[in-house]
VOPAGU-2260 file (C-alpha; in pm, 1 decimal, decimal comma):
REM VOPAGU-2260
SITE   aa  ch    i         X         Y         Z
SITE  UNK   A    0  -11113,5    4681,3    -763,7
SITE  UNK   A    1  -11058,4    4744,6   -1127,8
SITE  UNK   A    2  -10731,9    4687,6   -1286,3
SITE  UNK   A    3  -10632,3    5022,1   -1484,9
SITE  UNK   A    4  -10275,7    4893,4   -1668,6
SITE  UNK   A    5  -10447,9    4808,8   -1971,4
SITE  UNK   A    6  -10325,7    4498,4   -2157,6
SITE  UNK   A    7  -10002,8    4338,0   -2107,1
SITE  UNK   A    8   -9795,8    4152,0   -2323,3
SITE  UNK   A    9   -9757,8    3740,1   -2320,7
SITE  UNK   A   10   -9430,8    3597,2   -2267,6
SITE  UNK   A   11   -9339,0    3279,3   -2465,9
SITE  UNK   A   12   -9262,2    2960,6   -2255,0
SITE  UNK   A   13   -9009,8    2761,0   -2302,5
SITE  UNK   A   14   -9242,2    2502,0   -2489,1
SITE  UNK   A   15   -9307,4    2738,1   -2780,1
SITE  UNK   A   16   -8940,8    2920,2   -2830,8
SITE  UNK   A   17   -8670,5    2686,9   -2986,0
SITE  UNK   A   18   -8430,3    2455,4   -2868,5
SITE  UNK   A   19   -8078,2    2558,8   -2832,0
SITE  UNK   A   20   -7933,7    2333,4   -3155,3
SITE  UNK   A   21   -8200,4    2460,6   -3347,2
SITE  UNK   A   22   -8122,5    2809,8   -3288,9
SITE  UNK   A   23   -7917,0    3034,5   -3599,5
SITE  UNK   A   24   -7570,9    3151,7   -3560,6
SITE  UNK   A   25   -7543,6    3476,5   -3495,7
SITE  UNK   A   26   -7422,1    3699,8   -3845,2
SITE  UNK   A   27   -7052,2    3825,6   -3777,9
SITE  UNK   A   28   -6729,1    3770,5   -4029,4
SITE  UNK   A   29   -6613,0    3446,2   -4144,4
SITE  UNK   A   30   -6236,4    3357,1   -4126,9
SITE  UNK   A   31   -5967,6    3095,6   -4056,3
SITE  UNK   A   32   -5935,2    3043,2   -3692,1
SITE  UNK   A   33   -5597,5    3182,5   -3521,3
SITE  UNK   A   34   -5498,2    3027,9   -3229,0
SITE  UNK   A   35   -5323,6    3253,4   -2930,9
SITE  UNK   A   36   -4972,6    3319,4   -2932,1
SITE  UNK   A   37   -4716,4    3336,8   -2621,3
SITE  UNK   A   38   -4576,4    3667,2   -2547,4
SITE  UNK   A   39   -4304,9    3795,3   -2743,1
SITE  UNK   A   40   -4035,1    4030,9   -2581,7
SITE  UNK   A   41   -4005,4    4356,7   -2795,0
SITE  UNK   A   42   -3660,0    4369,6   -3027,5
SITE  UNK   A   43   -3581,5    3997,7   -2969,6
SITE  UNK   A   44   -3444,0    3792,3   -3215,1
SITE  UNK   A   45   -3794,3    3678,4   -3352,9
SITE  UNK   A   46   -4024,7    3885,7   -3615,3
SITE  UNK   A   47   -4346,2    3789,8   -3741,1
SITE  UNK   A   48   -4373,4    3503,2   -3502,1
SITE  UNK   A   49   -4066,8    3319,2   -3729,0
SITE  UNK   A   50   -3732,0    3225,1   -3564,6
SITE  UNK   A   51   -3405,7    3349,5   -3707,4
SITE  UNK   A   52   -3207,8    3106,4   -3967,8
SITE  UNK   A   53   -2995,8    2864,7   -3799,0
SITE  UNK   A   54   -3100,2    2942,0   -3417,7
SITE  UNK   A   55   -3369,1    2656,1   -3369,6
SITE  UNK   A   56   -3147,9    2421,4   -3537,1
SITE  UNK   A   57   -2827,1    2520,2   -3405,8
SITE  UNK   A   58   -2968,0    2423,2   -3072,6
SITE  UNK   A   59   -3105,2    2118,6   -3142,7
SITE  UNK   A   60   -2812,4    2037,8   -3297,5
SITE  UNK   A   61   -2601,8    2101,1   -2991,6
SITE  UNK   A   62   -2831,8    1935,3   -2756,3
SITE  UNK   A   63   -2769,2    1608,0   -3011,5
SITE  UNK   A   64   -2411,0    1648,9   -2984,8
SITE  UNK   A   65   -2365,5    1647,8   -2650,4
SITE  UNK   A   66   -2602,1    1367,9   -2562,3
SITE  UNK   A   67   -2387,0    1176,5   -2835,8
SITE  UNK   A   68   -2078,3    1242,9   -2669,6
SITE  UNK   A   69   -2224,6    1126,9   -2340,7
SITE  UNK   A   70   -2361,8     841,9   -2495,7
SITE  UNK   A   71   -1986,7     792,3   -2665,3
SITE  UNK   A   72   -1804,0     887,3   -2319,1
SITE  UNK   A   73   -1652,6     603,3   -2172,5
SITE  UNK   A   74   -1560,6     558,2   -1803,2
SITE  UNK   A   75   -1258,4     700,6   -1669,0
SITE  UNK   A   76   -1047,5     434,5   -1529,9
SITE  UNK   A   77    -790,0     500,9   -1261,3
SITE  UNK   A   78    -447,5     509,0   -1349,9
SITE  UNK   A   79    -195,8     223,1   -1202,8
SITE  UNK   A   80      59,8     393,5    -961,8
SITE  UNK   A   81     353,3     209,0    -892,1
SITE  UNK   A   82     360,6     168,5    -474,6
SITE  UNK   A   83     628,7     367,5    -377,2
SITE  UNK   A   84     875,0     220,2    -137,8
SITE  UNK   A   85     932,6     492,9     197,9
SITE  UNK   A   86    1294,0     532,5     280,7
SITE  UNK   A   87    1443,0     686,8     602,3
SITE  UNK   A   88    1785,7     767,8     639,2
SITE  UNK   A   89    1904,0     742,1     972,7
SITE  UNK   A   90    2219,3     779,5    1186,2
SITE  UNK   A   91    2376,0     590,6    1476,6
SITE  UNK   A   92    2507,5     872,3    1701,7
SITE  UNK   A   93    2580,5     703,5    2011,5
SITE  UNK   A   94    2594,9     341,6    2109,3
SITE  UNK   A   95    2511,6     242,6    2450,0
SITE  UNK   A   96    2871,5      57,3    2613,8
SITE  UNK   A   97    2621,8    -147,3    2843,3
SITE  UNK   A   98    2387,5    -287,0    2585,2
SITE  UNK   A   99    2692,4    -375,9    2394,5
SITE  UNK   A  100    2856,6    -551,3    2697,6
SITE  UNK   A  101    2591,6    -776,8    2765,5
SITE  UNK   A  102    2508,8    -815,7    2366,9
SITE  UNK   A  103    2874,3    -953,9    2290,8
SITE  UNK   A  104    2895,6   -1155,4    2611,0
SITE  UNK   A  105    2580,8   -1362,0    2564,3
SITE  UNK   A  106    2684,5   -1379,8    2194,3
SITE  UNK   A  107    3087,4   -1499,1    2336,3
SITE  UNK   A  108    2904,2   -1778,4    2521,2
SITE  UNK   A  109    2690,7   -1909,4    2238,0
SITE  UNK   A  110    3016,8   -1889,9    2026,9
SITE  UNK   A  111    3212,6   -2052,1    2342,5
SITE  UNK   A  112    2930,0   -2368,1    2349,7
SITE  UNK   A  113    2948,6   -2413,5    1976,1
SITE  UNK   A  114    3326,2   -2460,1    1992,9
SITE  UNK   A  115    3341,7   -2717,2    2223,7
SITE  UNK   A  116    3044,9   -2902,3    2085,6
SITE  UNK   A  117    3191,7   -2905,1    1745,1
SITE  UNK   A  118    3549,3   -3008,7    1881,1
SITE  UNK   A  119    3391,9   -3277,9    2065,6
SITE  UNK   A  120    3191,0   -3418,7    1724,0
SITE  UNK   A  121    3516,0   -3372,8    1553,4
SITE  UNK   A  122    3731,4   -3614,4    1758,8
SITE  UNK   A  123    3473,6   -3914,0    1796,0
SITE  UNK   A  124    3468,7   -3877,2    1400,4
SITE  UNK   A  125    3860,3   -3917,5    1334,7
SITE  UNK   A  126    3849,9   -4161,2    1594,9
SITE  UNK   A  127    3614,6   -4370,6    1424,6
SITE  UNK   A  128    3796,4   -4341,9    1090,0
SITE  UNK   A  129    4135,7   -4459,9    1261,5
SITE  UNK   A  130    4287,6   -4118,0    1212,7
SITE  UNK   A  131    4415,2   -4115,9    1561,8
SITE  UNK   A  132    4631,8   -4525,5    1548,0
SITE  UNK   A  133    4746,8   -4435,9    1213,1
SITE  UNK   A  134    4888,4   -4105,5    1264,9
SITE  UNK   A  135    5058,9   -4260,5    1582,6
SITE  UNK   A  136    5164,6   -4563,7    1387,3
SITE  UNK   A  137    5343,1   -4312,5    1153,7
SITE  UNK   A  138    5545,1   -4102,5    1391,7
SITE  UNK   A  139    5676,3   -4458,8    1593,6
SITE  UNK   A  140    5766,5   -4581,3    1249,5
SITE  UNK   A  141    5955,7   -4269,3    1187,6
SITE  UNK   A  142    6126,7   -4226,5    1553,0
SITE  UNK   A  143    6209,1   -4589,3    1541,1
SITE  UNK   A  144    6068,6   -4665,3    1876,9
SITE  UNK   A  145    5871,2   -5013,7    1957,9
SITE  UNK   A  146    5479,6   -5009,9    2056,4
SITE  UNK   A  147    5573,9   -5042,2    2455,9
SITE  UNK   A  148    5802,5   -4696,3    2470,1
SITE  UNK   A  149    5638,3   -4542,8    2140,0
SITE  UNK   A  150    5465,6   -4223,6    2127,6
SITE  UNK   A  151    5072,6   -4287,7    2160,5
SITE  UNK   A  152    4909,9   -4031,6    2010,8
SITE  UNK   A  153    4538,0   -4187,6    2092,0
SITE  UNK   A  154    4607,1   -4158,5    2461,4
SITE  UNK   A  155    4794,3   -3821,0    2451,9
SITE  UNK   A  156    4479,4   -3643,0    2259,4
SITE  UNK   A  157    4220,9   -3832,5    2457,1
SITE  UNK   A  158    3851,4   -3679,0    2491,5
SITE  UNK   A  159    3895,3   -3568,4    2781,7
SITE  UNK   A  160    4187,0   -3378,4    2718,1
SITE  UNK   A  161    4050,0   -3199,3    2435,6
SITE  UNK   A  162    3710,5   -3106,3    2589,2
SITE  UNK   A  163    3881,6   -2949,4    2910,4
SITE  UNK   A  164    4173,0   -2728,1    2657,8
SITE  UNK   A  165    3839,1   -2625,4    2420,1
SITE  UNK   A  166    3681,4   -2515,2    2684,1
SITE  UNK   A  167    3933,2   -2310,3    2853,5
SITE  UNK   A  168    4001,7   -2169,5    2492,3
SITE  UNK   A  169    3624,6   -2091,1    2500,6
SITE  UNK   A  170    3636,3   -1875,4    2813,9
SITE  UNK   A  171    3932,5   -1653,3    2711,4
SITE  UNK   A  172    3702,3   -1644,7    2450,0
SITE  UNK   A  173    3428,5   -1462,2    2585,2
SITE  UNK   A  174    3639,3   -1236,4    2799,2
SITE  UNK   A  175    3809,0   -1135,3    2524,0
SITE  UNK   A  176    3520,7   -1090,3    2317,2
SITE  UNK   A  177    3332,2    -893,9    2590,3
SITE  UNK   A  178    3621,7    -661,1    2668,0
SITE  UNK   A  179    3713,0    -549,7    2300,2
SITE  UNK   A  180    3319,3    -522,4    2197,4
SITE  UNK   A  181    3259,7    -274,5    2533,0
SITE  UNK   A  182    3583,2     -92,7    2451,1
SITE  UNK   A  183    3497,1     -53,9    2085,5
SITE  UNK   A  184    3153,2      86,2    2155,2
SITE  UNK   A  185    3361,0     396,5    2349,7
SITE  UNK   A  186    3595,9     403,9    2052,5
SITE  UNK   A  187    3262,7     452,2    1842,7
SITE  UNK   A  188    3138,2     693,5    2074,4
SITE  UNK   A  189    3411,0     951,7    2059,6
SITE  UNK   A  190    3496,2     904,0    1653,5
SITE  UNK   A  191    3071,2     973,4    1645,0
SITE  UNK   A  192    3115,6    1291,9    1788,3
SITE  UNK   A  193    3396,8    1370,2    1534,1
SITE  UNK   A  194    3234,1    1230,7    1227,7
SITE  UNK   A  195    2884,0    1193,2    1281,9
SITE  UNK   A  196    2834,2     802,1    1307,3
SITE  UNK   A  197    2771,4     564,2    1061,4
SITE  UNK   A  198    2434,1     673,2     826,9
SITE  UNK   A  199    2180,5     412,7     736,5
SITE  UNK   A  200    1918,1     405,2     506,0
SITE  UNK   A  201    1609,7     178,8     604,0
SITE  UNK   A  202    1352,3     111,2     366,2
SITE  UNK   A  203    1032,3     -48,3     371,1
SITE  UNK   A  204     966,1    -460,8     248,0
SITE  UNK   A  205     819,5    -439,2     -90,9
């Protein structure tokens, strides 16, 4: 077969065109290089890419300010509060005639058991300081009467004597006691419901 195209035209390899660095700029206008911008929203307070007087500072300035006064700040201590004492006021309406019974009588005995105790201490002490021989000396001397039909005051306020008369003062003691506390917690009962009762105010230990 015969090939009709006619010449063609040779392509130049890679080992006769040049290398990239060698190649020439391409011709367009020289000028100072701009860089891109961010967007700027239309009637803002910027023109020409140039902030307003006073609005770039004024911030900075008011960041500065406030990181001073936190820096500046100091901690906020708790104030000291005085611990209030709680008070109640209360009232005694009623008082119970049993409790008080049984409160005065057990108090009447301790009283009772004190009394002759303290009697008994009493007369070994004035006995043992002569009280008893010289007061009887005295009233012989004064009655004119001899030591055999005198008046002997030793033997006449013996021990004895005034253990058993203490303690018979002691039980009329508590009877007593018992009886008037019991009857003056029904007295205290019926001027309560006239007059309220007696108020108290409680408060707390500081």
């Amino acid at each position: 077969m015969t090939d009709t195209r006619g010449p063609q035209p040779q392509y130049e390899g890679y080992a006769t065109g040049p290398l990239p660095g060698e190649r020439e700029p391409a011709p367009g206008p020289s000028g100072p290089y701009h860089p891109p911008q961010a967007y700027q929203a239309p009637g803002g307070g910027t023109q020409g890419g140039q902030q307003r007087p006073g609005q770039g500072g004024g911030t900075l300035g008011g960041a500065q300010g406030m990181g001073g006064a936190q820096a500046t700040r100091k901690p906020r201590t708790g104030a000291r509060t005085t611990p209030r004492t709680r008070k109640a006021r209360l009232r005694v309406a009623k008082a119970d005639p049993w409790s008080v019974m049984k409160v005065s009588f057990l108090l009447s005995i301790a009283l009772g058991i004190c009394t002759v105790v303290a009697s008994a201490v009493l007369w070994m002490v004035m006995d043992a300081m002569g009280v008893f021989e010289t007061v009887g000396g005295t009233i012989s001397e004064a009655t004119g009467s001899n030591e055999s039909n005198g008046f002997d005051l030793q033997s006449f306020l013996s021990l004895p004597r005034v253990l058993i008369f203490t303690s018979v003062i002691a039980v009329i003691d508590v009877v007593l006691a018992t009886a008037l506390a019991t009857l003056g917690a029904f007295i205290y009962n019926l001027s309560a419901g006239f007059v309220g009762g007696v108020e108290l105010t409680l408060a707390e230990d500081e």
